[in-house]
C-alpha positions in Angstrom: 46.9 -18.7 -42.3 47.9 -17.0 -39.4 47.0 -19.9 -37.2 48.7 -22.2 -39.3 51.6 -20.0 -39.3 51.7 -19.8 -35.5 51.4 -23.4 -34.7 54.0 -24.6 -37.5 56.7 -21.5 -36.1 56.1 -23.7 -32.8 56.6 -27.2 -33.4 59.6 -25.8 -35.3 61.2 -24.3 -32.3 60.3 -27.3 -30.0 62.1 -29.3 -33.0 65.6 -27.0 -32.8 65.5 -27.0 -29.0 65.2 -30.8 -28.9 67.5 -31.3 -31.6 69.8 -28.9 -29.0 68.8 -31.2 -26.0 69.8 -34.3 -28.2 72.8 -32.9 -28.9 74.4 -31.7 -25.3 73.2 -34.9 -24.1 75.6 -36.8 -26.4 78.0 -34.5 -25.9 77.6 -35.5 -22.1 77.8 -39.0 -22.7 81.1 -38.3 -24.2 79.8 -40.6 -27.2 81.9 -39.7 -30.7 80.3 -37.5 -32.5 80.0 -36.5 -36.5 77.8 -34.2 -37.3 76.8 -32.7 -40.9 77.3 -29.1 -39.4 80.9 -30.0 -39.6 81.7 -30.4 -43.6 82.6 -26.9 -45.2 79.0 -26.5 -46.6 77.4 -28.1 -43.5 74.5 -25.3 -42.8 74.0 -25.1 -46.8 73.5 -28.7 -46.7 70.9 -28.7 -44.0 68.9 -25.7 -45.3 68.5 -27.8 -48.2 67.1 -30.6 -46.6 65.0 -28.5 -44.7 63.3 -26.9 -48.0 63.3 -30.0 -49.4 60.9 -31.4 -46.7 58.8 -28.4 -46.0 57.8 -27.6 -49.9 56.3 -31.5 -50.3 54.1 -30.6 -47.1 53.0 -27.4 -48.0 52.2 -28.4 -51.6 50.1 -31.2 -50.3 48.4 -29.2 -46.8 45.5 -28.0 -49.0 44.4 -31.3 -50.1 44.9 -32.6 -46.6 42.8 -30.1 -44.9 39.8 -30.7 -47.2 40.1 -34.6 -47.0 38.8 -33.4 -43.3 36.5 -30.6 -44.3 34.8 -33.5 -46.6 34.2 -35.5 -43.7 33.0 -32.7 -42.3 30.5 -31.6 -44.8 32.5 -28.1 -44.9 33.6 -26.6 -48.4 36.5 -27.2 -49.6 39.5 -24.5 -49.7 41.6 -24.0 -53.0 44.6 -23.0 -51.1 46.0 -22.3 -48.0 48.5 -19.6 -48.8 52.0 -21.7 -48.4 53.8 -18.5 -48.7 52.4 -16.6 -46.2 52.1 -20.0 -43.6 56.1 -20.1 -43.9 56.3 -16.5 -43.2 54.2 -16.1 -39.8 56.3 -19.5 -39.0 59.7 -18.1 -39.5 59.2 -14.8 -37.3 57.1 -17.3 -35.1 59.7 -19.5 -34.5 62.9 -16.5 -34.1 60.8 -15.0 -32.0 60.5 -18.1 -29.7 64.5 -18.7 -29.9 65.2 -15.0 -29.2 63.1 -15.0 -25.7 64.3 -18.5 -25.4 68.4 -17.1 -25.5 67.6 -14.0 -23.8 66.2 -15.4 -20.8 69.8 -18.0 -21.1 71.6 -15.0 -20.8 69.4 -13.5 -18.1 69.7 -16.6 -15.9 73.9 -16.5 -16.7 74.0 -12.9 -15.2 72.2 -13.5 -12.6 73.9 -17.1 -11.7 77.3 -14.6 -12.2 76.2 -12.3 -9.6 74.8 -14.4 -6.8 77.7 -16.7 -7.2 80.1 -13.8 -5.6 78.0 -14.9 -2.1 77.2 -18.3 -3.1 78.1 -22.0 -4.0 77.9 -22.0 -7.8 75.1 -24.5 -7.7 73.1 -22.7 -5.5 73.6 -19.1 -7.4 72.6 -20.9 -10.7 69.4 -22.3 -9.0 68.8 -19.0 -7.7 69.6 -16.9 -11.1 66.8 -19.3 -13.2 64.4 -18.9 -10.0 65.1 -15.2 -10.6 64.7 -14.8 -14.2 61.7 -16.9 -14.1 60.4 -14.9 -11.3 61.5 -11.1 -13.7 59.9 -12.8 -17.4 56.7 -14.0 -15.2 56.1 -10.4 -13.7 56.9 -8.2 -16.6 54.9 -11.0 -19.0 51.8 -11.0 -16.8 52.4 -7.5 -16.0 53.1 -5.6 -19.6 53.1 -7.6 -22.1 49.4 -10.3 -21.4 47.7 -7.3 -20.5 48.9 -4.9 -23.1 48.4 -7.9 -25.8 44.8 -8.4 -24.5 43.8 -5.0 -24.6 44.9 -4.6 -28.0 42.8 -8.0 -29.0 40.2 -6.8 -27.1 40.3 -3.3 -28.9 40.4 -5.3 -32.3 37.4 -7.7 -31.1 35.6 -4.7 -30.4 35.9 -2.7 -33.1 34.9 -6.2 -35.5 32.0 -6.5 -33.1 30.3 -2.7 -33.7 31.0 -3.6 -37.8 27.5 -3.2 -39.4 27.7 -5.8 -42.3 26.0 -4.1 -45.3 23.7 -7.2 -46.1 21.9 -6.9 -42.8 19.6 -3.9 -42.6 17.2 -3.2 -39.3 14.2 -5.3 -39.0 10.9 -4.5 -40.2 9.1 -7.1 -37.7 8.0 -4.9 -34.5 8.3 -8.0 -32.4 12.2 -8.7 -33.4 15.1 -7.0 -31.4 16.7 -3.8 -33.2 13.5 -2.8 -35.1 12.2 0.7 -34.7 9.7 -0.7 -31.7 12.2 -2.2 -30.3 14.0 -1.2 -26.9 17.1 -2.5 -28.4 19.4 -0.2 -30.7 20.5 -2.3 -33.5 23.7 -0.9 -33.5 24.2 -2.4 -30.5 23.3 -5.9 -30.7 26.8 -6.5 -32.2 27.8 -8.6 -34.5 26.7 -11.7 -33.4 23.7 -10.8 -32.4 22.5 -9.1 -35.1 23.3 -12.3 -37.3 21.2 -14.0 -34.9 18.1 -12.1 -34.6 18.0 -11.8 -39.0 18.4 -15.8 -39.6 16.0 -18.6 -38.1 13.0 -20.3 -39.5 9.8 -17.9 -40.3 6.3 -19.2 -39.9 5.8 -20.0 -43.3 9.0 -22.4 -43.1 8.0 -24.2 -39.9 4.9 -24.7 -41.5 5.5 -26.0 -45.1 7.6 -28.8 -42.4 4.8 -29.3 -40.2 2.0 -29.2 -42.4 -0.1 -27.1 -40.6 0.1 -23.3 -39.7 3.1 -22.0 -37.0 3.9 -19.2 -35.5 6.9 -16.6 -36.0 9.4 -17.9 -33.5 10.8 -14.7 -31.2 13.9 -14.1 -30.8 15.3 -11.1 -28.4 19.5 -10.8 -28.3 20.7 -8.0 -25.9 24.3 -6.8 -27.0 27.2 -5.6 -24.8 27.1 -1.9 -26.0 22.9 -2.2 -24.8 24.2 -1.4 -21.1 26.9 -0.9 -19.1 26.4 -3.7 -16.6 24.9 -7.2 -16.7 21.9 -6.6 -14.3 20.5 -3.5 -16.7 21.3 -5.7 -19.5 19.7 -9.0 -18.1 16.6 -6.3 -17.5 16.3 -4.9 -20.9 16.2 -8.4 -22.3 13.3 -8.8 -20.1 11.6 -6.1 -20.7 11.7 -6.9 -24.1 10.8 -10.5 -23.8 7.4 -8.5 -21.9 6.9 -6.5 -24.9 7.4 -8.9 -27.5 4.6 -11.5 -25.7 8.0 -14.0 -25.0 6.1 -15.0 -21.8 2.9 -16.2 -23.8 4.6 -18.9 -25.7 4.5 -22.1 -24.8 8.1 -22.5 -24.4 11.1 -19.9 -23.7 14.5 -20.9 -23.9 17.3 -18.7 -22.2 20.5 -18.9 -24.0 24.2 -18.1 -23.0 26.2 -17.9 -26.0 30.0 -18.1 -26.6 32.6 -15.7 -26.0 32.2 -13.9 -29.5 28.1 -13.6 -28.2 27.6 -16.5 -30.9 24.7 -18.5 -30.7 24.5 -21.7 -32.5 21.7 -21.8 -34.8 21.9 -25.8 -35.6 21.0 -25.6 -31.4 17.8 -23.0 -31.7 16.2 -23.8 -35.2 15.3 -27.5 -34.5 13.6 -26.4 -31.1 11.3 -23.6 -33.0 10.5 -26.5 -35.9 9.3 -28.9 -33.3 7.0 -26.0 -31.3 5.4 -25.0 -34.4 7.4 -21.6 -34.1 5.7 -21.5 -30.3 9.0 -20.5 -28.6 10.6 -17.8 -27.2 14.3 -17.8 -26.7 16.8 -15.1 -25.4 20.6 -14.4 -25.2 23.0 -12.0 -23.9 26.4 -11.3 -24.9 28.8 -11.1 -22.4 32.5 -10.7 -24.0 34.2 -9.5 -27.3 36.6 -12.8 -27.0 36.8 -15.9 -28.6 36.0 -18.2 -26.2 39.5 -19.3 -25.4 40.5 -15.5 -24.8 37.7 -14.8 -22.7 38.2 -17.6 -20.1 41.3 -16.2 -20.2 41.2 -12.5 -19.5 37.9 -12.1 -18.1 36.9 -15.8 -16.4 34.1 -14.0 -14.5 32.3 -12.3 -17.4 30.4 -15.5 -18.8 29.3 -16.4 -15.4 27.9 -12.9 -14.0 26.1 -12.2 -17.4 25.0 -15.8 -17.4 22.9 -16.0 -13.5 22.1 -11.7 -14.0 19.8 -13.0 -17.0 18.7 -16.4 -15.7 17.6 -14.8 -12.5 16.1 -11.9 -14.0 13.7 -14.1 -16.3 13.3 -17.3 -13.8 12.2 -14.4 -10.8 9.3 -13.2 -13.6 8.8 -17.0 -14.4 8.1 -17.7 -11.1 5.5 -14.7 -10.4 3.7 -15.7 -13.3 0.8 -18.3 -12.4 2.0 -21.9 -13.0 -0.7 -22.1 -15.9 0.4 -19.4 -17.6 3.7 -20.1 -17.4 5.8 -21.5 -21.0 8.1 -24.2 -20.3 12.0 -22.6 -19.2 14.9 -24.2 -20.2 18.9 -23.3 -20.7 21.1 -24.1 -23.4 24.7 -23.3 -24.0 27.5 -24.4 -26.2 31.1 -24.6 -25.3 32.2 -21.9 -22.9 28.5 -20.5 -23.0 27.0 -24.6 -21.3 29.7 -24.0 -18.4 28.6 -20.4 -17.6 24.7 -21.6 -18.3 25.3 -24.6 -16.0 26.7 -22.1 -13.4 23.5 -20.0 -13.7 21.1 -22.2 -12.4 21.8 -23.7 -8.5 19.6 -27.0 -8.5 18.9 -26.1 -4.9 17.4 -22.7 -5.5 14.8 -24.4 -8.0 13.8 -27.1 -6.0 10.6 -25.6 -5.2 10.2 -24.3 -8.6 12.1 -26.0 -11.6 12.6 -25.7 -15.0 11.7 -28.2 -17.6 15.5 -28.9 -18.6 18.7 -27.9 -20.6 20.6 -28.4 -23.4 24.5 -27.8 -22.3 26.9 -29.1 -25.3 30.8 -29.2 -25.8 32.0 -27.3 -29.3 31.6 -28.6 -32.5 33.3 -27.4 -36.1 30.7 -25.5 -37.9 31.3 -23.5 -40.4 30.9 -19.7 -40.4 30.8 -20.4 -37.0 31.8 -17.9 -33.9 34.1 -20.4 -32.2 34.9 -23.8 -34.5 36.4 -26.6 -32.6 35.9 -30.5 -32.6 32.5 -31.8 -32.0 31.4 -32.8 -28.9 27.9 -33.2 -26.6 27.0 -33.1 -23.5 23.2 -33.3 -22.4 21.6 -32.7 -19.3 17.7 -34.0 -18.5 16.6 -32.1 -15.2 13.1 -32.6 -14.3 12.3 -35.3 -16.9 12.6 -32.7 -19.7 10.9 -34.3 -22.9 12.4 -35.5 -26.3 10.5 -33.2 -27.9 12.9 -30.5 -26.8 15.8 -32.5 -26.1 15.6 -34.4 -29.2 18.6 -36.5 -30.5 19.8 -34.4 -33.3 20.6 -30.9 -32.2 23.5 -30.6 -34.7 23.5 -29.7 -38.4 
């Protein structure tokens, strides 16, 4: 709703100021001009036709929205609160026309004053380089960093939530149980999602046909640690303790903003090693993905190369015999920082066996919806088994 809201308050204020712009410029052109706004009931009369094209559309949005969610295999929504969509779009659009007029009037006082010393022309080129110059610093200065602190406040306090239907683990080898060097509490939202769904053995083996293994999974929340270096070492440590190195595969994972990993990325890996896979993440941000390329662009990409070096160093101490096969996967902001970990150069001597980097796709439920998209990347010959053809759901 609120999206919704946002986006329709928008293109209704680009619609009134181009309806504006279409209107001085025929008022330029000198071209006659008769204009609804000038019978006696003239703003009644447009109101009205307003209403009368906004209720058809909102009546009808619901049925429009699932005709894609069909095609998407998502369910289907039974309504998508009309009422409250033309509310956030009315304050959303006066909103946009009061900063819009108050930054006319800044530019007229400013033009006013500069043109006591000045041409005219040159005062009023001056007065809108200075009120773009005053909005820019006070907007980056106040009001974006005020704004993201609160969102980030807000993200924060929905990340520590504890969801009643997930309770600690009793598996010693998962993350946040009592053996655990992990605190549950502090995996965060995302990651404790993570670490309670997946395949067990006795799934990947009813598929297979044969016994598997319990697939381990190790998530390392931003609460774990202050920094990403101790936090790229406790997931190590407890990829040592839970045997992750033993596998015969270990996948390190950089997930979205949120710290969301994509499960329809993970599972189908652990199905085709017979549960013989290790994989670990690390959350790096409280933001949506969006917000946090935004506010903290740096974030992804330190957290990102402070775990993949921690576990590649490890990997490559380990005799190459020994060693399970290391690759990286990412989706959406999470395959730009992972592709970013990794500097083809430094494992020239040493490689790893491939990665999985795709762009954002709509999933429902998910951390970060979007359109679908895929990107895949084969270093080092890395085989189908992994990088098989159908990673989404």
């Amino acid at each position: 709703m609120g999206r919704a809201g946002v986006l329709s308050g928008v293109s209704f204020a680009v619609g009134y100021f181009l309806g504006l712009f279409a209107d001085w410029l025929w008022r330029a052109l000198h071209l006659p001009r008769r204009s609804v706004m000038d019978l006696p009931n003239g703003r009644a009369i447009v109101a009205a036709i307003c209403l009368l094209l906004i209720l058809p559309f909102a009546w009808r949005a619901a049925a429009w929205q699932n005709s894609t969610r069909v095609l998407m295999d998502l369910e289907p929504v039974r309504t998508i609160h009309p009422a409250g969509v033309l509310v956030v779009a009315s304050i959303t659009m006066l909103v946009i026309v009061a900063f819009v007029r108050l930054a006319k009037i800044t530019i007229r006082a400013l033009s006013r004053s500069a043109a006591r010393v000045m041409p005219e022309r040159t005062a009023t080129i001056l007065g809108m380089l200075g009120a773009f110059l005053l909005f820019w610093v006070v907007a980056t200065g106040i009001v974006i960093r005020f704004g993201m602190q609160v969102v980030d406040s807000s993200y924060r306090t929905y990340d520590a939530f504890v969801e009643p239907d997930l309770s600690p683990p009793s598996d010693p080898l998962k993350s946040g149980s009592a053996a655990s060097l992990l605190n549950w509490q502090e995996l965060g939202r995302q990651g404790r999602r993570y670490i309670s769904s997946g395949p067990s053995a006795a799934e990947i083996g009813a598929v297979l046909g044969q016994p598997a293994r319990e697939p381990l999974r190790v998530y390392v929340g931003m609460r774990s640690a202050a920094t990403p270096e101790q936090r790229a070492m406790l997931a190590l440590r407890e990829l040592e303790r839970t045997g992750g190195f033993d596998r015969a595969a270990l996948v390190v994972i950089t997930p979205t903003g949120t710290g969301w990993v994509d499960e329809a990325g993970i599972d189908p890996i652990e199905f085709l090693e017979g549960g013989d896979i290790a994989s670990v993440a690390m959350q790096y941000s409280y933001l949506s993905s969006p917000l946090s390329l935004i506010a903290e662009p740096d974030n992804g990409n330190e957290s990102a190369r402070a775990l993949f070096n921690a576990i590649y160093r490890h990997w490559t101490s380990l005799p190459e015999d020994k060693r399970p096969r290391l690759y990286l996967y990412g989706l959406s902001l999470g395959a730009l920082n992972s592709s970013r970990a990794a500097d083809p150069f430094e494992l020239a001597g040493e490689p790893i066996q491939g990665a999985l980097w795709r762009g954002r796709r709509l999933q429902a439920g998910s951390g970060d919806p979007s359109p679908m998209a895929a990107t895949r990347a084969r270093p080092n010959g890395c085989p189908s088994s992994v990088m098989a053809g159908r990673f989404a759901s």
